[in-house]
C-alpha positions as CSV (number, residue, x, y, z in Angstrom):
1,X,24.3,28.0,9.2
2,X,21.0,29.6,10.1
3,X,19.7,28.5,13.3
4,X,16.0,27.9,11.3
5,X,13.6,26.4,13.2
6,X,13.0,23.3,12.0
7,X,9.7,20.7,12.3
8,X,9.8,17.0,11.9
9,X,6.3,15.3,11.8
10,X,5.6,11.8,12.6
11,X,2.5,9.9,12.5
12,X,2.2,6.6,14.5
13,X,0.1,3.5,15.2
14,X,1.1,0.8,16.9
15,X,4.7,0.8,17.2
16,X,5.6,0.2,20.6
17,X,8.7,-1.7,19.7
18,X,10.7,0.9,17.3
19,X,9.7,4.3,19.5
20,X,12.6,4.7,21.6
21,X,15.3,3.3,18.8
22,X,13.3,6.4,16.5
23,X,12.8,9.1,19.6
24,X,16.8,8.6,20.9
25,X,18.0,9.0,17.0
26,X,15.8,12.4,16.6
27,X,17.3,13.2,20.4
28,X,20.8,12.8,19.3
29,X,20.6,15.0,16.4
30,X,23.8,17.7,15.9
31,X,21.6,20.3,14.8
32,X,19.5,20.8,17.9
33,X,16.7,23.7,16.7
34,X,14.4,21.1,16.1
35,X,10.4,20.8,17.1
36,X,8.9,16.8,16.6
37,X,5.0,17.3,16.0
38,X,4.4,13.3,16.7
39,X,0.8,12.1,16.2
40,X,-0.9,9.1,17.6
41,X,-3.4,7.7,14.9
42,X,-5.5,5.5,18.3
43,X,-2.5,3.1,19.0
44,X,-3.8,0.3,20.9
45,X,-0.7,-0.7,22.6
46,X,1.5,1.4,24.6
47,X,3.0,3.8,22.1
48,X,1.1,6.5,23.5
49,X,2.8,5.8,26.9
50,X,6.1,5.5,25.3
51,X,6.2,9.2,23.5
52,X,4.1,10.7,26.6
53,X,7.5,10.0,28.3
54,X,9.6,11.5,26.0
55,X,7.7,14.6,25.8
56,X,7.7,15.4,30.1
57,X,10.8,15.1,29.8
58,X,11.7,17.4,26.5
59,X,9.6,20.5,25.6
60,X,10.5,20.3,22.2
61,X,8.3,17.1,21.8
62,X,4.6,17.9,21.0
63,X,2.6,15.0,21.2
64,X,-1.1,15.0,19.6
65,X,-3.7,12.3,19.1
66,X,-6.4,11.5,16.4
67,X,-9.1,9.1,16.2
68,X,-7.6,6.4,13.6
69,X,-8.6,8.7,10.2
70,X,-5.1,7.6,8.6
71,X,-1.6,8.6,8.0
72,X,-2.9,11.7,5.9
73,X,-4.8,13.2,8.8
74,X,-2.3,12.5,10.9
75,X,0.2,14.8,8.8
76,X,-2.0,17.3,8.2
77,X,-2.7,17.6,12.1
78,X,1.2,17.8,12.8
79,X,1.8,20.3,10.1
80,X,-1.3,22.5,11.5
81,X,0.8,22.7,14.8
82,X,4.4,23.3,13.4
83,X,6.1,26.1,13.7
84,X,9.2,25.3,11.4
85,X,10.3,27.6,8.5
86,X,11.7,24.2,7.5
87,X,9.3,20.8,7.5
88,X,10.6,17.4,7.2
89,X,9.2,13.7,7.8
90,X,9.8,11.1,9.9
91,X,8.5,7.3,10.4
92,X,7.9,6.2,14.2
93,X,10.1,2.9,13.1
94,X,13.0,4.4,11.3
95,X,16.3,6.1,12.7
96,X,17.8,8.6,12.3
97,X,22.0,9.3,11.5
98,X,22.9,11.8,14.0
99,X,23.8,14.1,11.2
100,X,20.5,13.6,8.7
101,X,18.4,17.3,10.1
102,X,22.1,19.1,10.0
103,X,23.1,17.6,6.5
104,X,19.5,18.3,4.9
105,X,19.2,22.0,6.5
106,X,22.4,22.9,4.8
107,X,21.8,21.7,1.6
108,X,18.3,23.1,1.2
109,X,19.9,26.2,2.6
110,X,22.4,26.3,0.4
111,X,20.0,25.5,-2.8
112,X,17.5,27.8,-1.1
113,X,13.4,27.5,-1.8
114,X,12.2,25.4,-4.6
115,X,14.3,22.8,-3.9
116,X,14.1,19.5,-2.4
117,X,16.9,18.1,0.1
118,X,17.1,14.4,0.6
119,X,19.4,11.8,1.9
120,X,20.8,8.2,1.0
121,X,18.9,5.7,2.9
122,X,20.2,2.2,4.3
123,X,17.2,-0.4,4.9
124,X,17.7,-2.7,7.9
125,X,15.9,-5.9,9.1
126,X,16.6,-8.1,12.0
127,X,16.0,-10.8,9.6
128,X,17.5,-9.6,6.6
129,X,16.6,-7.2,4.3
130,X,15.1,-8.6,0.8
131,X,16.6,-8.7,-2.4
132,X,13.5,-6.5,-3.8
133,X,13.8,-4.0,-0.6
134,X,18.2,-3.7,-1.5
135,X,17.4,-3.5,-5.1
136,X,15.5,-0.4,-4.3
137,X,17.7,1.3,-1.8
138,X,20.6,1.2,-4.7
139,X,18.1,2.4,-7.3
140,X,16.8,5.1,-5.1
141,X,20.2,6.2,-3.8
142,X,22.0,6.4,-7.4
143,X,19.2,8.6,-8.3
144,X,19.8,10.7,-5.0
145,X,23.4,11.0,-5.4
146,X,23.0,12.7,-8.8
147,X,19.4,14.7,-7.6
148,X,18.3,12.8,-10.8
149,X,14.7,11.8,-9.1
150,X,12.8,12.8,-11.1
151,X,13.8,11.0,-14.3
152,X,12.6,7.4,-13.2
153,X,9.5,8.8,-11.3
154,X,6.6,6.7,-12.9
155,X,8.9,3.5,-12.1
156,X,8.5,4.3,-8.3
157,X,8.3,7.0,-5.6
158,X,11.7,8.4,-6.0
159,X,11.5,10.7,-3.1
160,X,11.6,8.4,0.3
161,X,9.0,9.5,2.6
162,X,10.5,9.4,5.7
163,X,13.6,11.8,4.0
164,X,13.2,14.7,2.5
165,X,13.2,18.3,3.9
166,X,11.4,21.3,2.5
167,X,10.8,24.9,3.2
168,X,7.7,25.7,4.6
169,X,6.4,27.8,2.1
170,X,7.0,25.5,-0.7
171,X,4.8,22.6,1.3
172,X,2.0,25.2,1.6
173,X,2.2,26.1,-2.3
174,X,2.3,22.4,-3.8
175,X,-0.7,21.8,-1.1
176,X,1.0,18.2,0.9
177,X,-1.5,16.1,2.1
178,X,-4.6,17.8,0.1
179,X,-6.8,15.8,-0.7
180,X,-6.5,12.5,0.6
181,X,-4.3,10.5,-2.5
182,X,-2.5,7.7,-0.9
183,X,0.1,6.4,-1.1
184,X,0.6,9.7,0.5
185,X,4.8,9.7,0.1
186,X,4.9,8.8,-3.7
187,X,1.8,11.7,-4.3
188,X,3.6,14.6,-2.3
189,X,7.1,13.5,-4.8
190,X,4.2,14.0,-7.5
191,X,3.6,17.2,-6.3
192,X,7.3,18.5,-6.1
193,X,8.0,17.3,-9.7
194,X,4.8,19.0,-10.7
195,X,5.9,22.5,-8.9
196,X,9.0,21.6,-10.8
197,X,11.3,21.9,-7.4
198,X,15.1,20.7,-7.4
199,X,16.1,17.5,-5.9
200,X,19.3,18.4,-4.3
201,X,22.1,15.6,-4.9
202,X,23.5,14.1,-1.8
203,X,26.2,11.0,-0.8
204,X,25.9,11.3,2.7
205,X,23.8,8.0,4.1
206,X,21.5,9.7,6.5
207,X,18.6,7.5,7.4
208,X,18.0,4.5,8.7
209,X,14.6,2.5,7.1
210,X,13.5,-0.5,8.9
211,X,11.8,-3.4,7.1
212,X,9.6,-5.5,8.7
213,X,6.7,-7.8,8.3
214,X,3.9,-5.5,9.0
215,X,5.4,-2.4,8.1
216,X,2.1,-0.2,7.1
217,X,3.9,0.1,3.4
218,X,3.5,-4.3,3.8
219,X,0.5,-4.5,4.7
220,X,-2.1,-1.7,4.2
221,X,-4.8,-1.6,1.0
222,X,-3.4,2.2,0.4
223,X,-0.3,0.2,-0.6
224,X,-1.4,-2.0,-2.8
225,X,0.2,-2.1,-6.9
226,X,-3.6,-0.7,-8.1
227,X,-2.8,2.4,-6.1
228,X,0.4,3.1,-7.6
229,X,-0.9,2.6,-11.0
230,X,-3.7,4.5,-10.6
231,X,-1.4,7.8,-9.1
232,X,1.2,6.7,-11.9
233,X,-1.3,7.0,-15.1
234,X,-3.2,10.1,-13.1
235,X,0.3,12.4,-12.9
236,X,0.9,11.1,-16.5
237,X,-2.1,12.2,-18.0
238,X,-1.4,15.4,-16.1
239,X,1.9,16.9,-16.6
240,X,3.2,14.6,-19.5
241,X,0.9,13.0,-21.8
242,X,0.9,15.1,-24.7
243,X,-2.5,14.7,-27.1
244,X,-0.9,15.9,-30.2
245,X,1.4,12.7,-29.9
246,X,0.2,8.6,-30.6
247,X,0.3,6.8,-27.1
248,X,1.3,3.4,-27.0
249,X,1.2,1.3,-24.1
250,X,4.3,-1.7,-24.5
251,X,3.8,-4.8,-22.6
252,X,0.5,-7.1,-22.2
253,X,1.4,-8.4,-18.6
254,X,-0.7,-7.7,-15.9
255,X,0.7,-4.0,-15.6
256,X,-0.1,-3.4,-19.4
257,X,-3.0,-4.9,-19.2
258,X,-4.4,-2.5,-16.5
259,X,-3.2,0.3,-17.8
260,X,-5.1,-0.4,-20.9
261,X,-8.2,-0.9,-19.3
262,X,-7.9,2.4,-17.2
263,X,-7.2,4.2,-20.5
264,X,-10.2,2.5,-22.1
265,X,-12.0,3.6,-19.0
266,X,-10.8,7.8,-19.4
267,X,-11.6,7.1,-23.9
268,X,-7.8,8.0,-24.1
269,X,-6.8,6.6,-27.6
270,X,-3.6,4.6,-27.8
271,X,-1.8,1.7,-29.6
272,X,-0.9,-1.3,-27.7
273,X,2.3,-3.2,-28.3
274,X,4.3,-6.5,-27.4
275,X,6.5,-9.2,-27.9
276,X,5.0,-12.0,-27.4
277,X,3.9,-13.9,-30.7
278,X,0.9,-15.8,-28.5
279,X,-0.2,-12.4,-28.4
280,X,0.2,-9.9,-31.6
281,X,-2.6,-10.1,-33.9
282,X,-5.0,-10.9,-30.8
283,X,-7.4,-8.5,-30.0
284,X,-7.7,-7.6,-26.3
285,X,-10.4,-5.4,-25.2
286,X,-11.1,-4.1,-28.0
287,X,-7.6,-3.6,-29.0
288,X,-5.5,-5.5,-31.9
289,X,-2.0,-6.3,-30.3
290,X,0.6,-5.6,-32.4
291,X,4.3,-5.8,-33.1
292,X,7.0,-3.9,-31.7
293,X,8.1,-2.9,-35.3
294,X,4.4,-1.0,-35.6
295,X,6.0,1.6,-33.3
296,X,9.0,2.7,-36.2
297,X,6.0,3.5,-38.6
298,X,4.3,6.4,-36.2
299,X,5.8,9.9,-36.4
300,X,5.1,11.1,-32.7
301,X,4.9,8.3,-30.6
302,X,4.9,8.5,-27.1
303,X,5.0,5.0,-25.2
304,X,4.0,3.5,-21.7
305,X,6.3,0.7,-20.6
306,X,5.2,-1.5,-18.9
307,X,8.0,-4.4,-18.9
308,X,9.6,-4.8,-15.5
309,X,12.3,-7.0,-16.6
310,X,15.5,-5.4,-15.7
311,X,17.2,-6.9,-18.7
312,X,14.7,-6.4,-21.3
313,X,14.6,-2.8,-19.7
314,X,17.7,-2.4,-20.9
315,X,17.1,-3.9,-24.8
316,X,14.0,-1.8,-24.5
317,X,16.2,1.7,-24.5
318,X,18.8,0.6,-26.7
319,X,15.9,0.2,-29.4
320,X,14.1,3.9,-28.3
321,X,17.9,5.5,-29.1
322,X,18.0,3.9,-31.9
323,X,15.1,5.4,-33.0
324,X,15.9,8.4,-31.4
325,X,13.3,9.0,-28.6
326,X,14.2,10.2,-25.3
327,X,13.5,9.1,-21.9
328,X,10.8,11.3,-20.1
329,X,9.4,13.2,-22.7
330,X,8.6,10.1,-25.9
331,X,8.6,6.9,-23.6
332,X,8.1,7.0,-19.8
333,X,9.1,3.5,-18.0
334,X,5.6,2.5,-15.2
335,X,7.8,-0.3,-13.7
């Protein structure tokens, strides 16, 4: 393999207690050509400290400082000072399998440019990891195995953000981290579906992702549901919605209902459907609910789901084959 130079960024804050787990696991890496760009965004506790040590005592450690702008500004001041022809990302409280920068660099080299490598993950909690959190480490890692991504992105970000490895060059051309969209990790996946580069499949378990109570993905407003609909329905209108088609949003929940309201907001015309009797024939801002039937009598539909129960997910695409539509191009699932 090429002995490529390869850059690893990491923004922190406050994460005193994970640092030397995360800075051993990068440490004990098998591919060794490595340079970690690791950013303090103002910890107030002794994370500073704790990497400031590291770094005396290994060159290949860079350690940098901001004023508390963000994660964002953080990334974009470790990328400004890497050197890599290869970038990847890593969180201050994760860690990594002594073989994720070796297994990534030869599968993107392999692939070569326009291509995303990424890695099975495994979350990890002193105190157990949630059935939500495991639901989504299966999800995300069945997608992974078969580089299949991109098919379920407007469910959720189907790239993890502390494990995926890029060249360079491509970073630079889909523009990471410009402007400020957060959730930062689910808009840069955006940005590699819409530059239309390759997941690469992989079955090798490579990072560890810790949970905990006030992870920044817990607790932070740049986390919150709004913000994934909002980056969801933007990336739609972008690269899929197609005008010449009748959009039809499916599901009068809270999810439908907001996305409703947003297209309302943008004049975007669109049918709105549902299954709940309580609810067809009632009209909801402005719109007449109606029946899932009303969606055999349009030509060109092209539907939102919104329904986020897994079984009725699964009645749901049983009744769009047997009318013949396809997943991600006439309905898109949002949940």
């Amino acid at each position: 393999m090429k002995n490529l130079l390869i850059s690893i960024l990491i923004p922190f804050k406050n994460t005193e207690t994970y640092l030397d787990a995360c800075l051993n696991s990068i440490l004990a890496q098998t591919y060794t050509h490595w340079e970690l760009i690791i950013v303090d965004d103002a910890s107030t506790d002794s994370s500073y400290d704790i990497v400031k040590a590291f770094a005396e005592k290994d060159d290949r450690i860079k350690l940098l400082k901001t004023s508390g702008r963000g994660i964002i500004d953080a990334l974009k001041m470790a990328f400004s000072h890497s050197k890599g022809e290869l970038i990847t990302r890593m969180d201050s409280d994760d860690i990594m399998e002594p073989n994720k920068l070796e297994v990534l660099a030869e599968n993107l080299l392999s692939y070569g440019k326009q291509h995303v490598a990424i890695g099975l993950v495994n979350y990890f909690s002193e105190t157990g990891v949630q059935d939500g959190y495991k639901s989504y480490e299966i999800w995300l890692n069945n997608l992974t195995k078969t580089g299949t991504n991109y098919s379920e992105i407007y469910k959720e970000c189907v790239i993890p953000s502390p494990c995926w490895m890029v060249y360079r060059s491509d970073l630079i051309a889909c523009d990471a981290f410009n402007p400020n969209t957060y959730p930062e990790d689910y808009d840069l996946a955006f940005r590699f579906y819409k530059h239309r580069y390759k997941c690469i499949p992989c079955n090798a378990v490579v990072h560890n992702w810790r949970d905990y109570s006030s992870r920044t993905s817990r607790t932070h407003v740049h986390y919150a549901e709004n913000n994934f609909l909002d980056i969801k329905l933007n990336y739609f209108l972008e690269l899929d919605y197609s005008p010449n088609k009748n959009l039809v949003v499916w599901g009068a929940g809270s999810k439908g209902k907001t996305i409703a309201k947003k297209l309302i907001k943008k004049s975007i015309p669109f049918d709105w459907i549902c299954d709940n009797p309580n609810k067809i024939g009632h009209n909801i801002y402005g719109k007449i609910m109606k029946p899932l039937s009303f969606l055999e009598t349009l030509k060109k539909p092209q539907s939102i789901i919104t329904v986020a129960n897994k079984k009725e997910q699964k009645t749901i695409r049983v009744f769009m084959d047997d009318l013949e539509m396809k997943a991600g191009e006439d309905y898109y699932f949002f949940c």
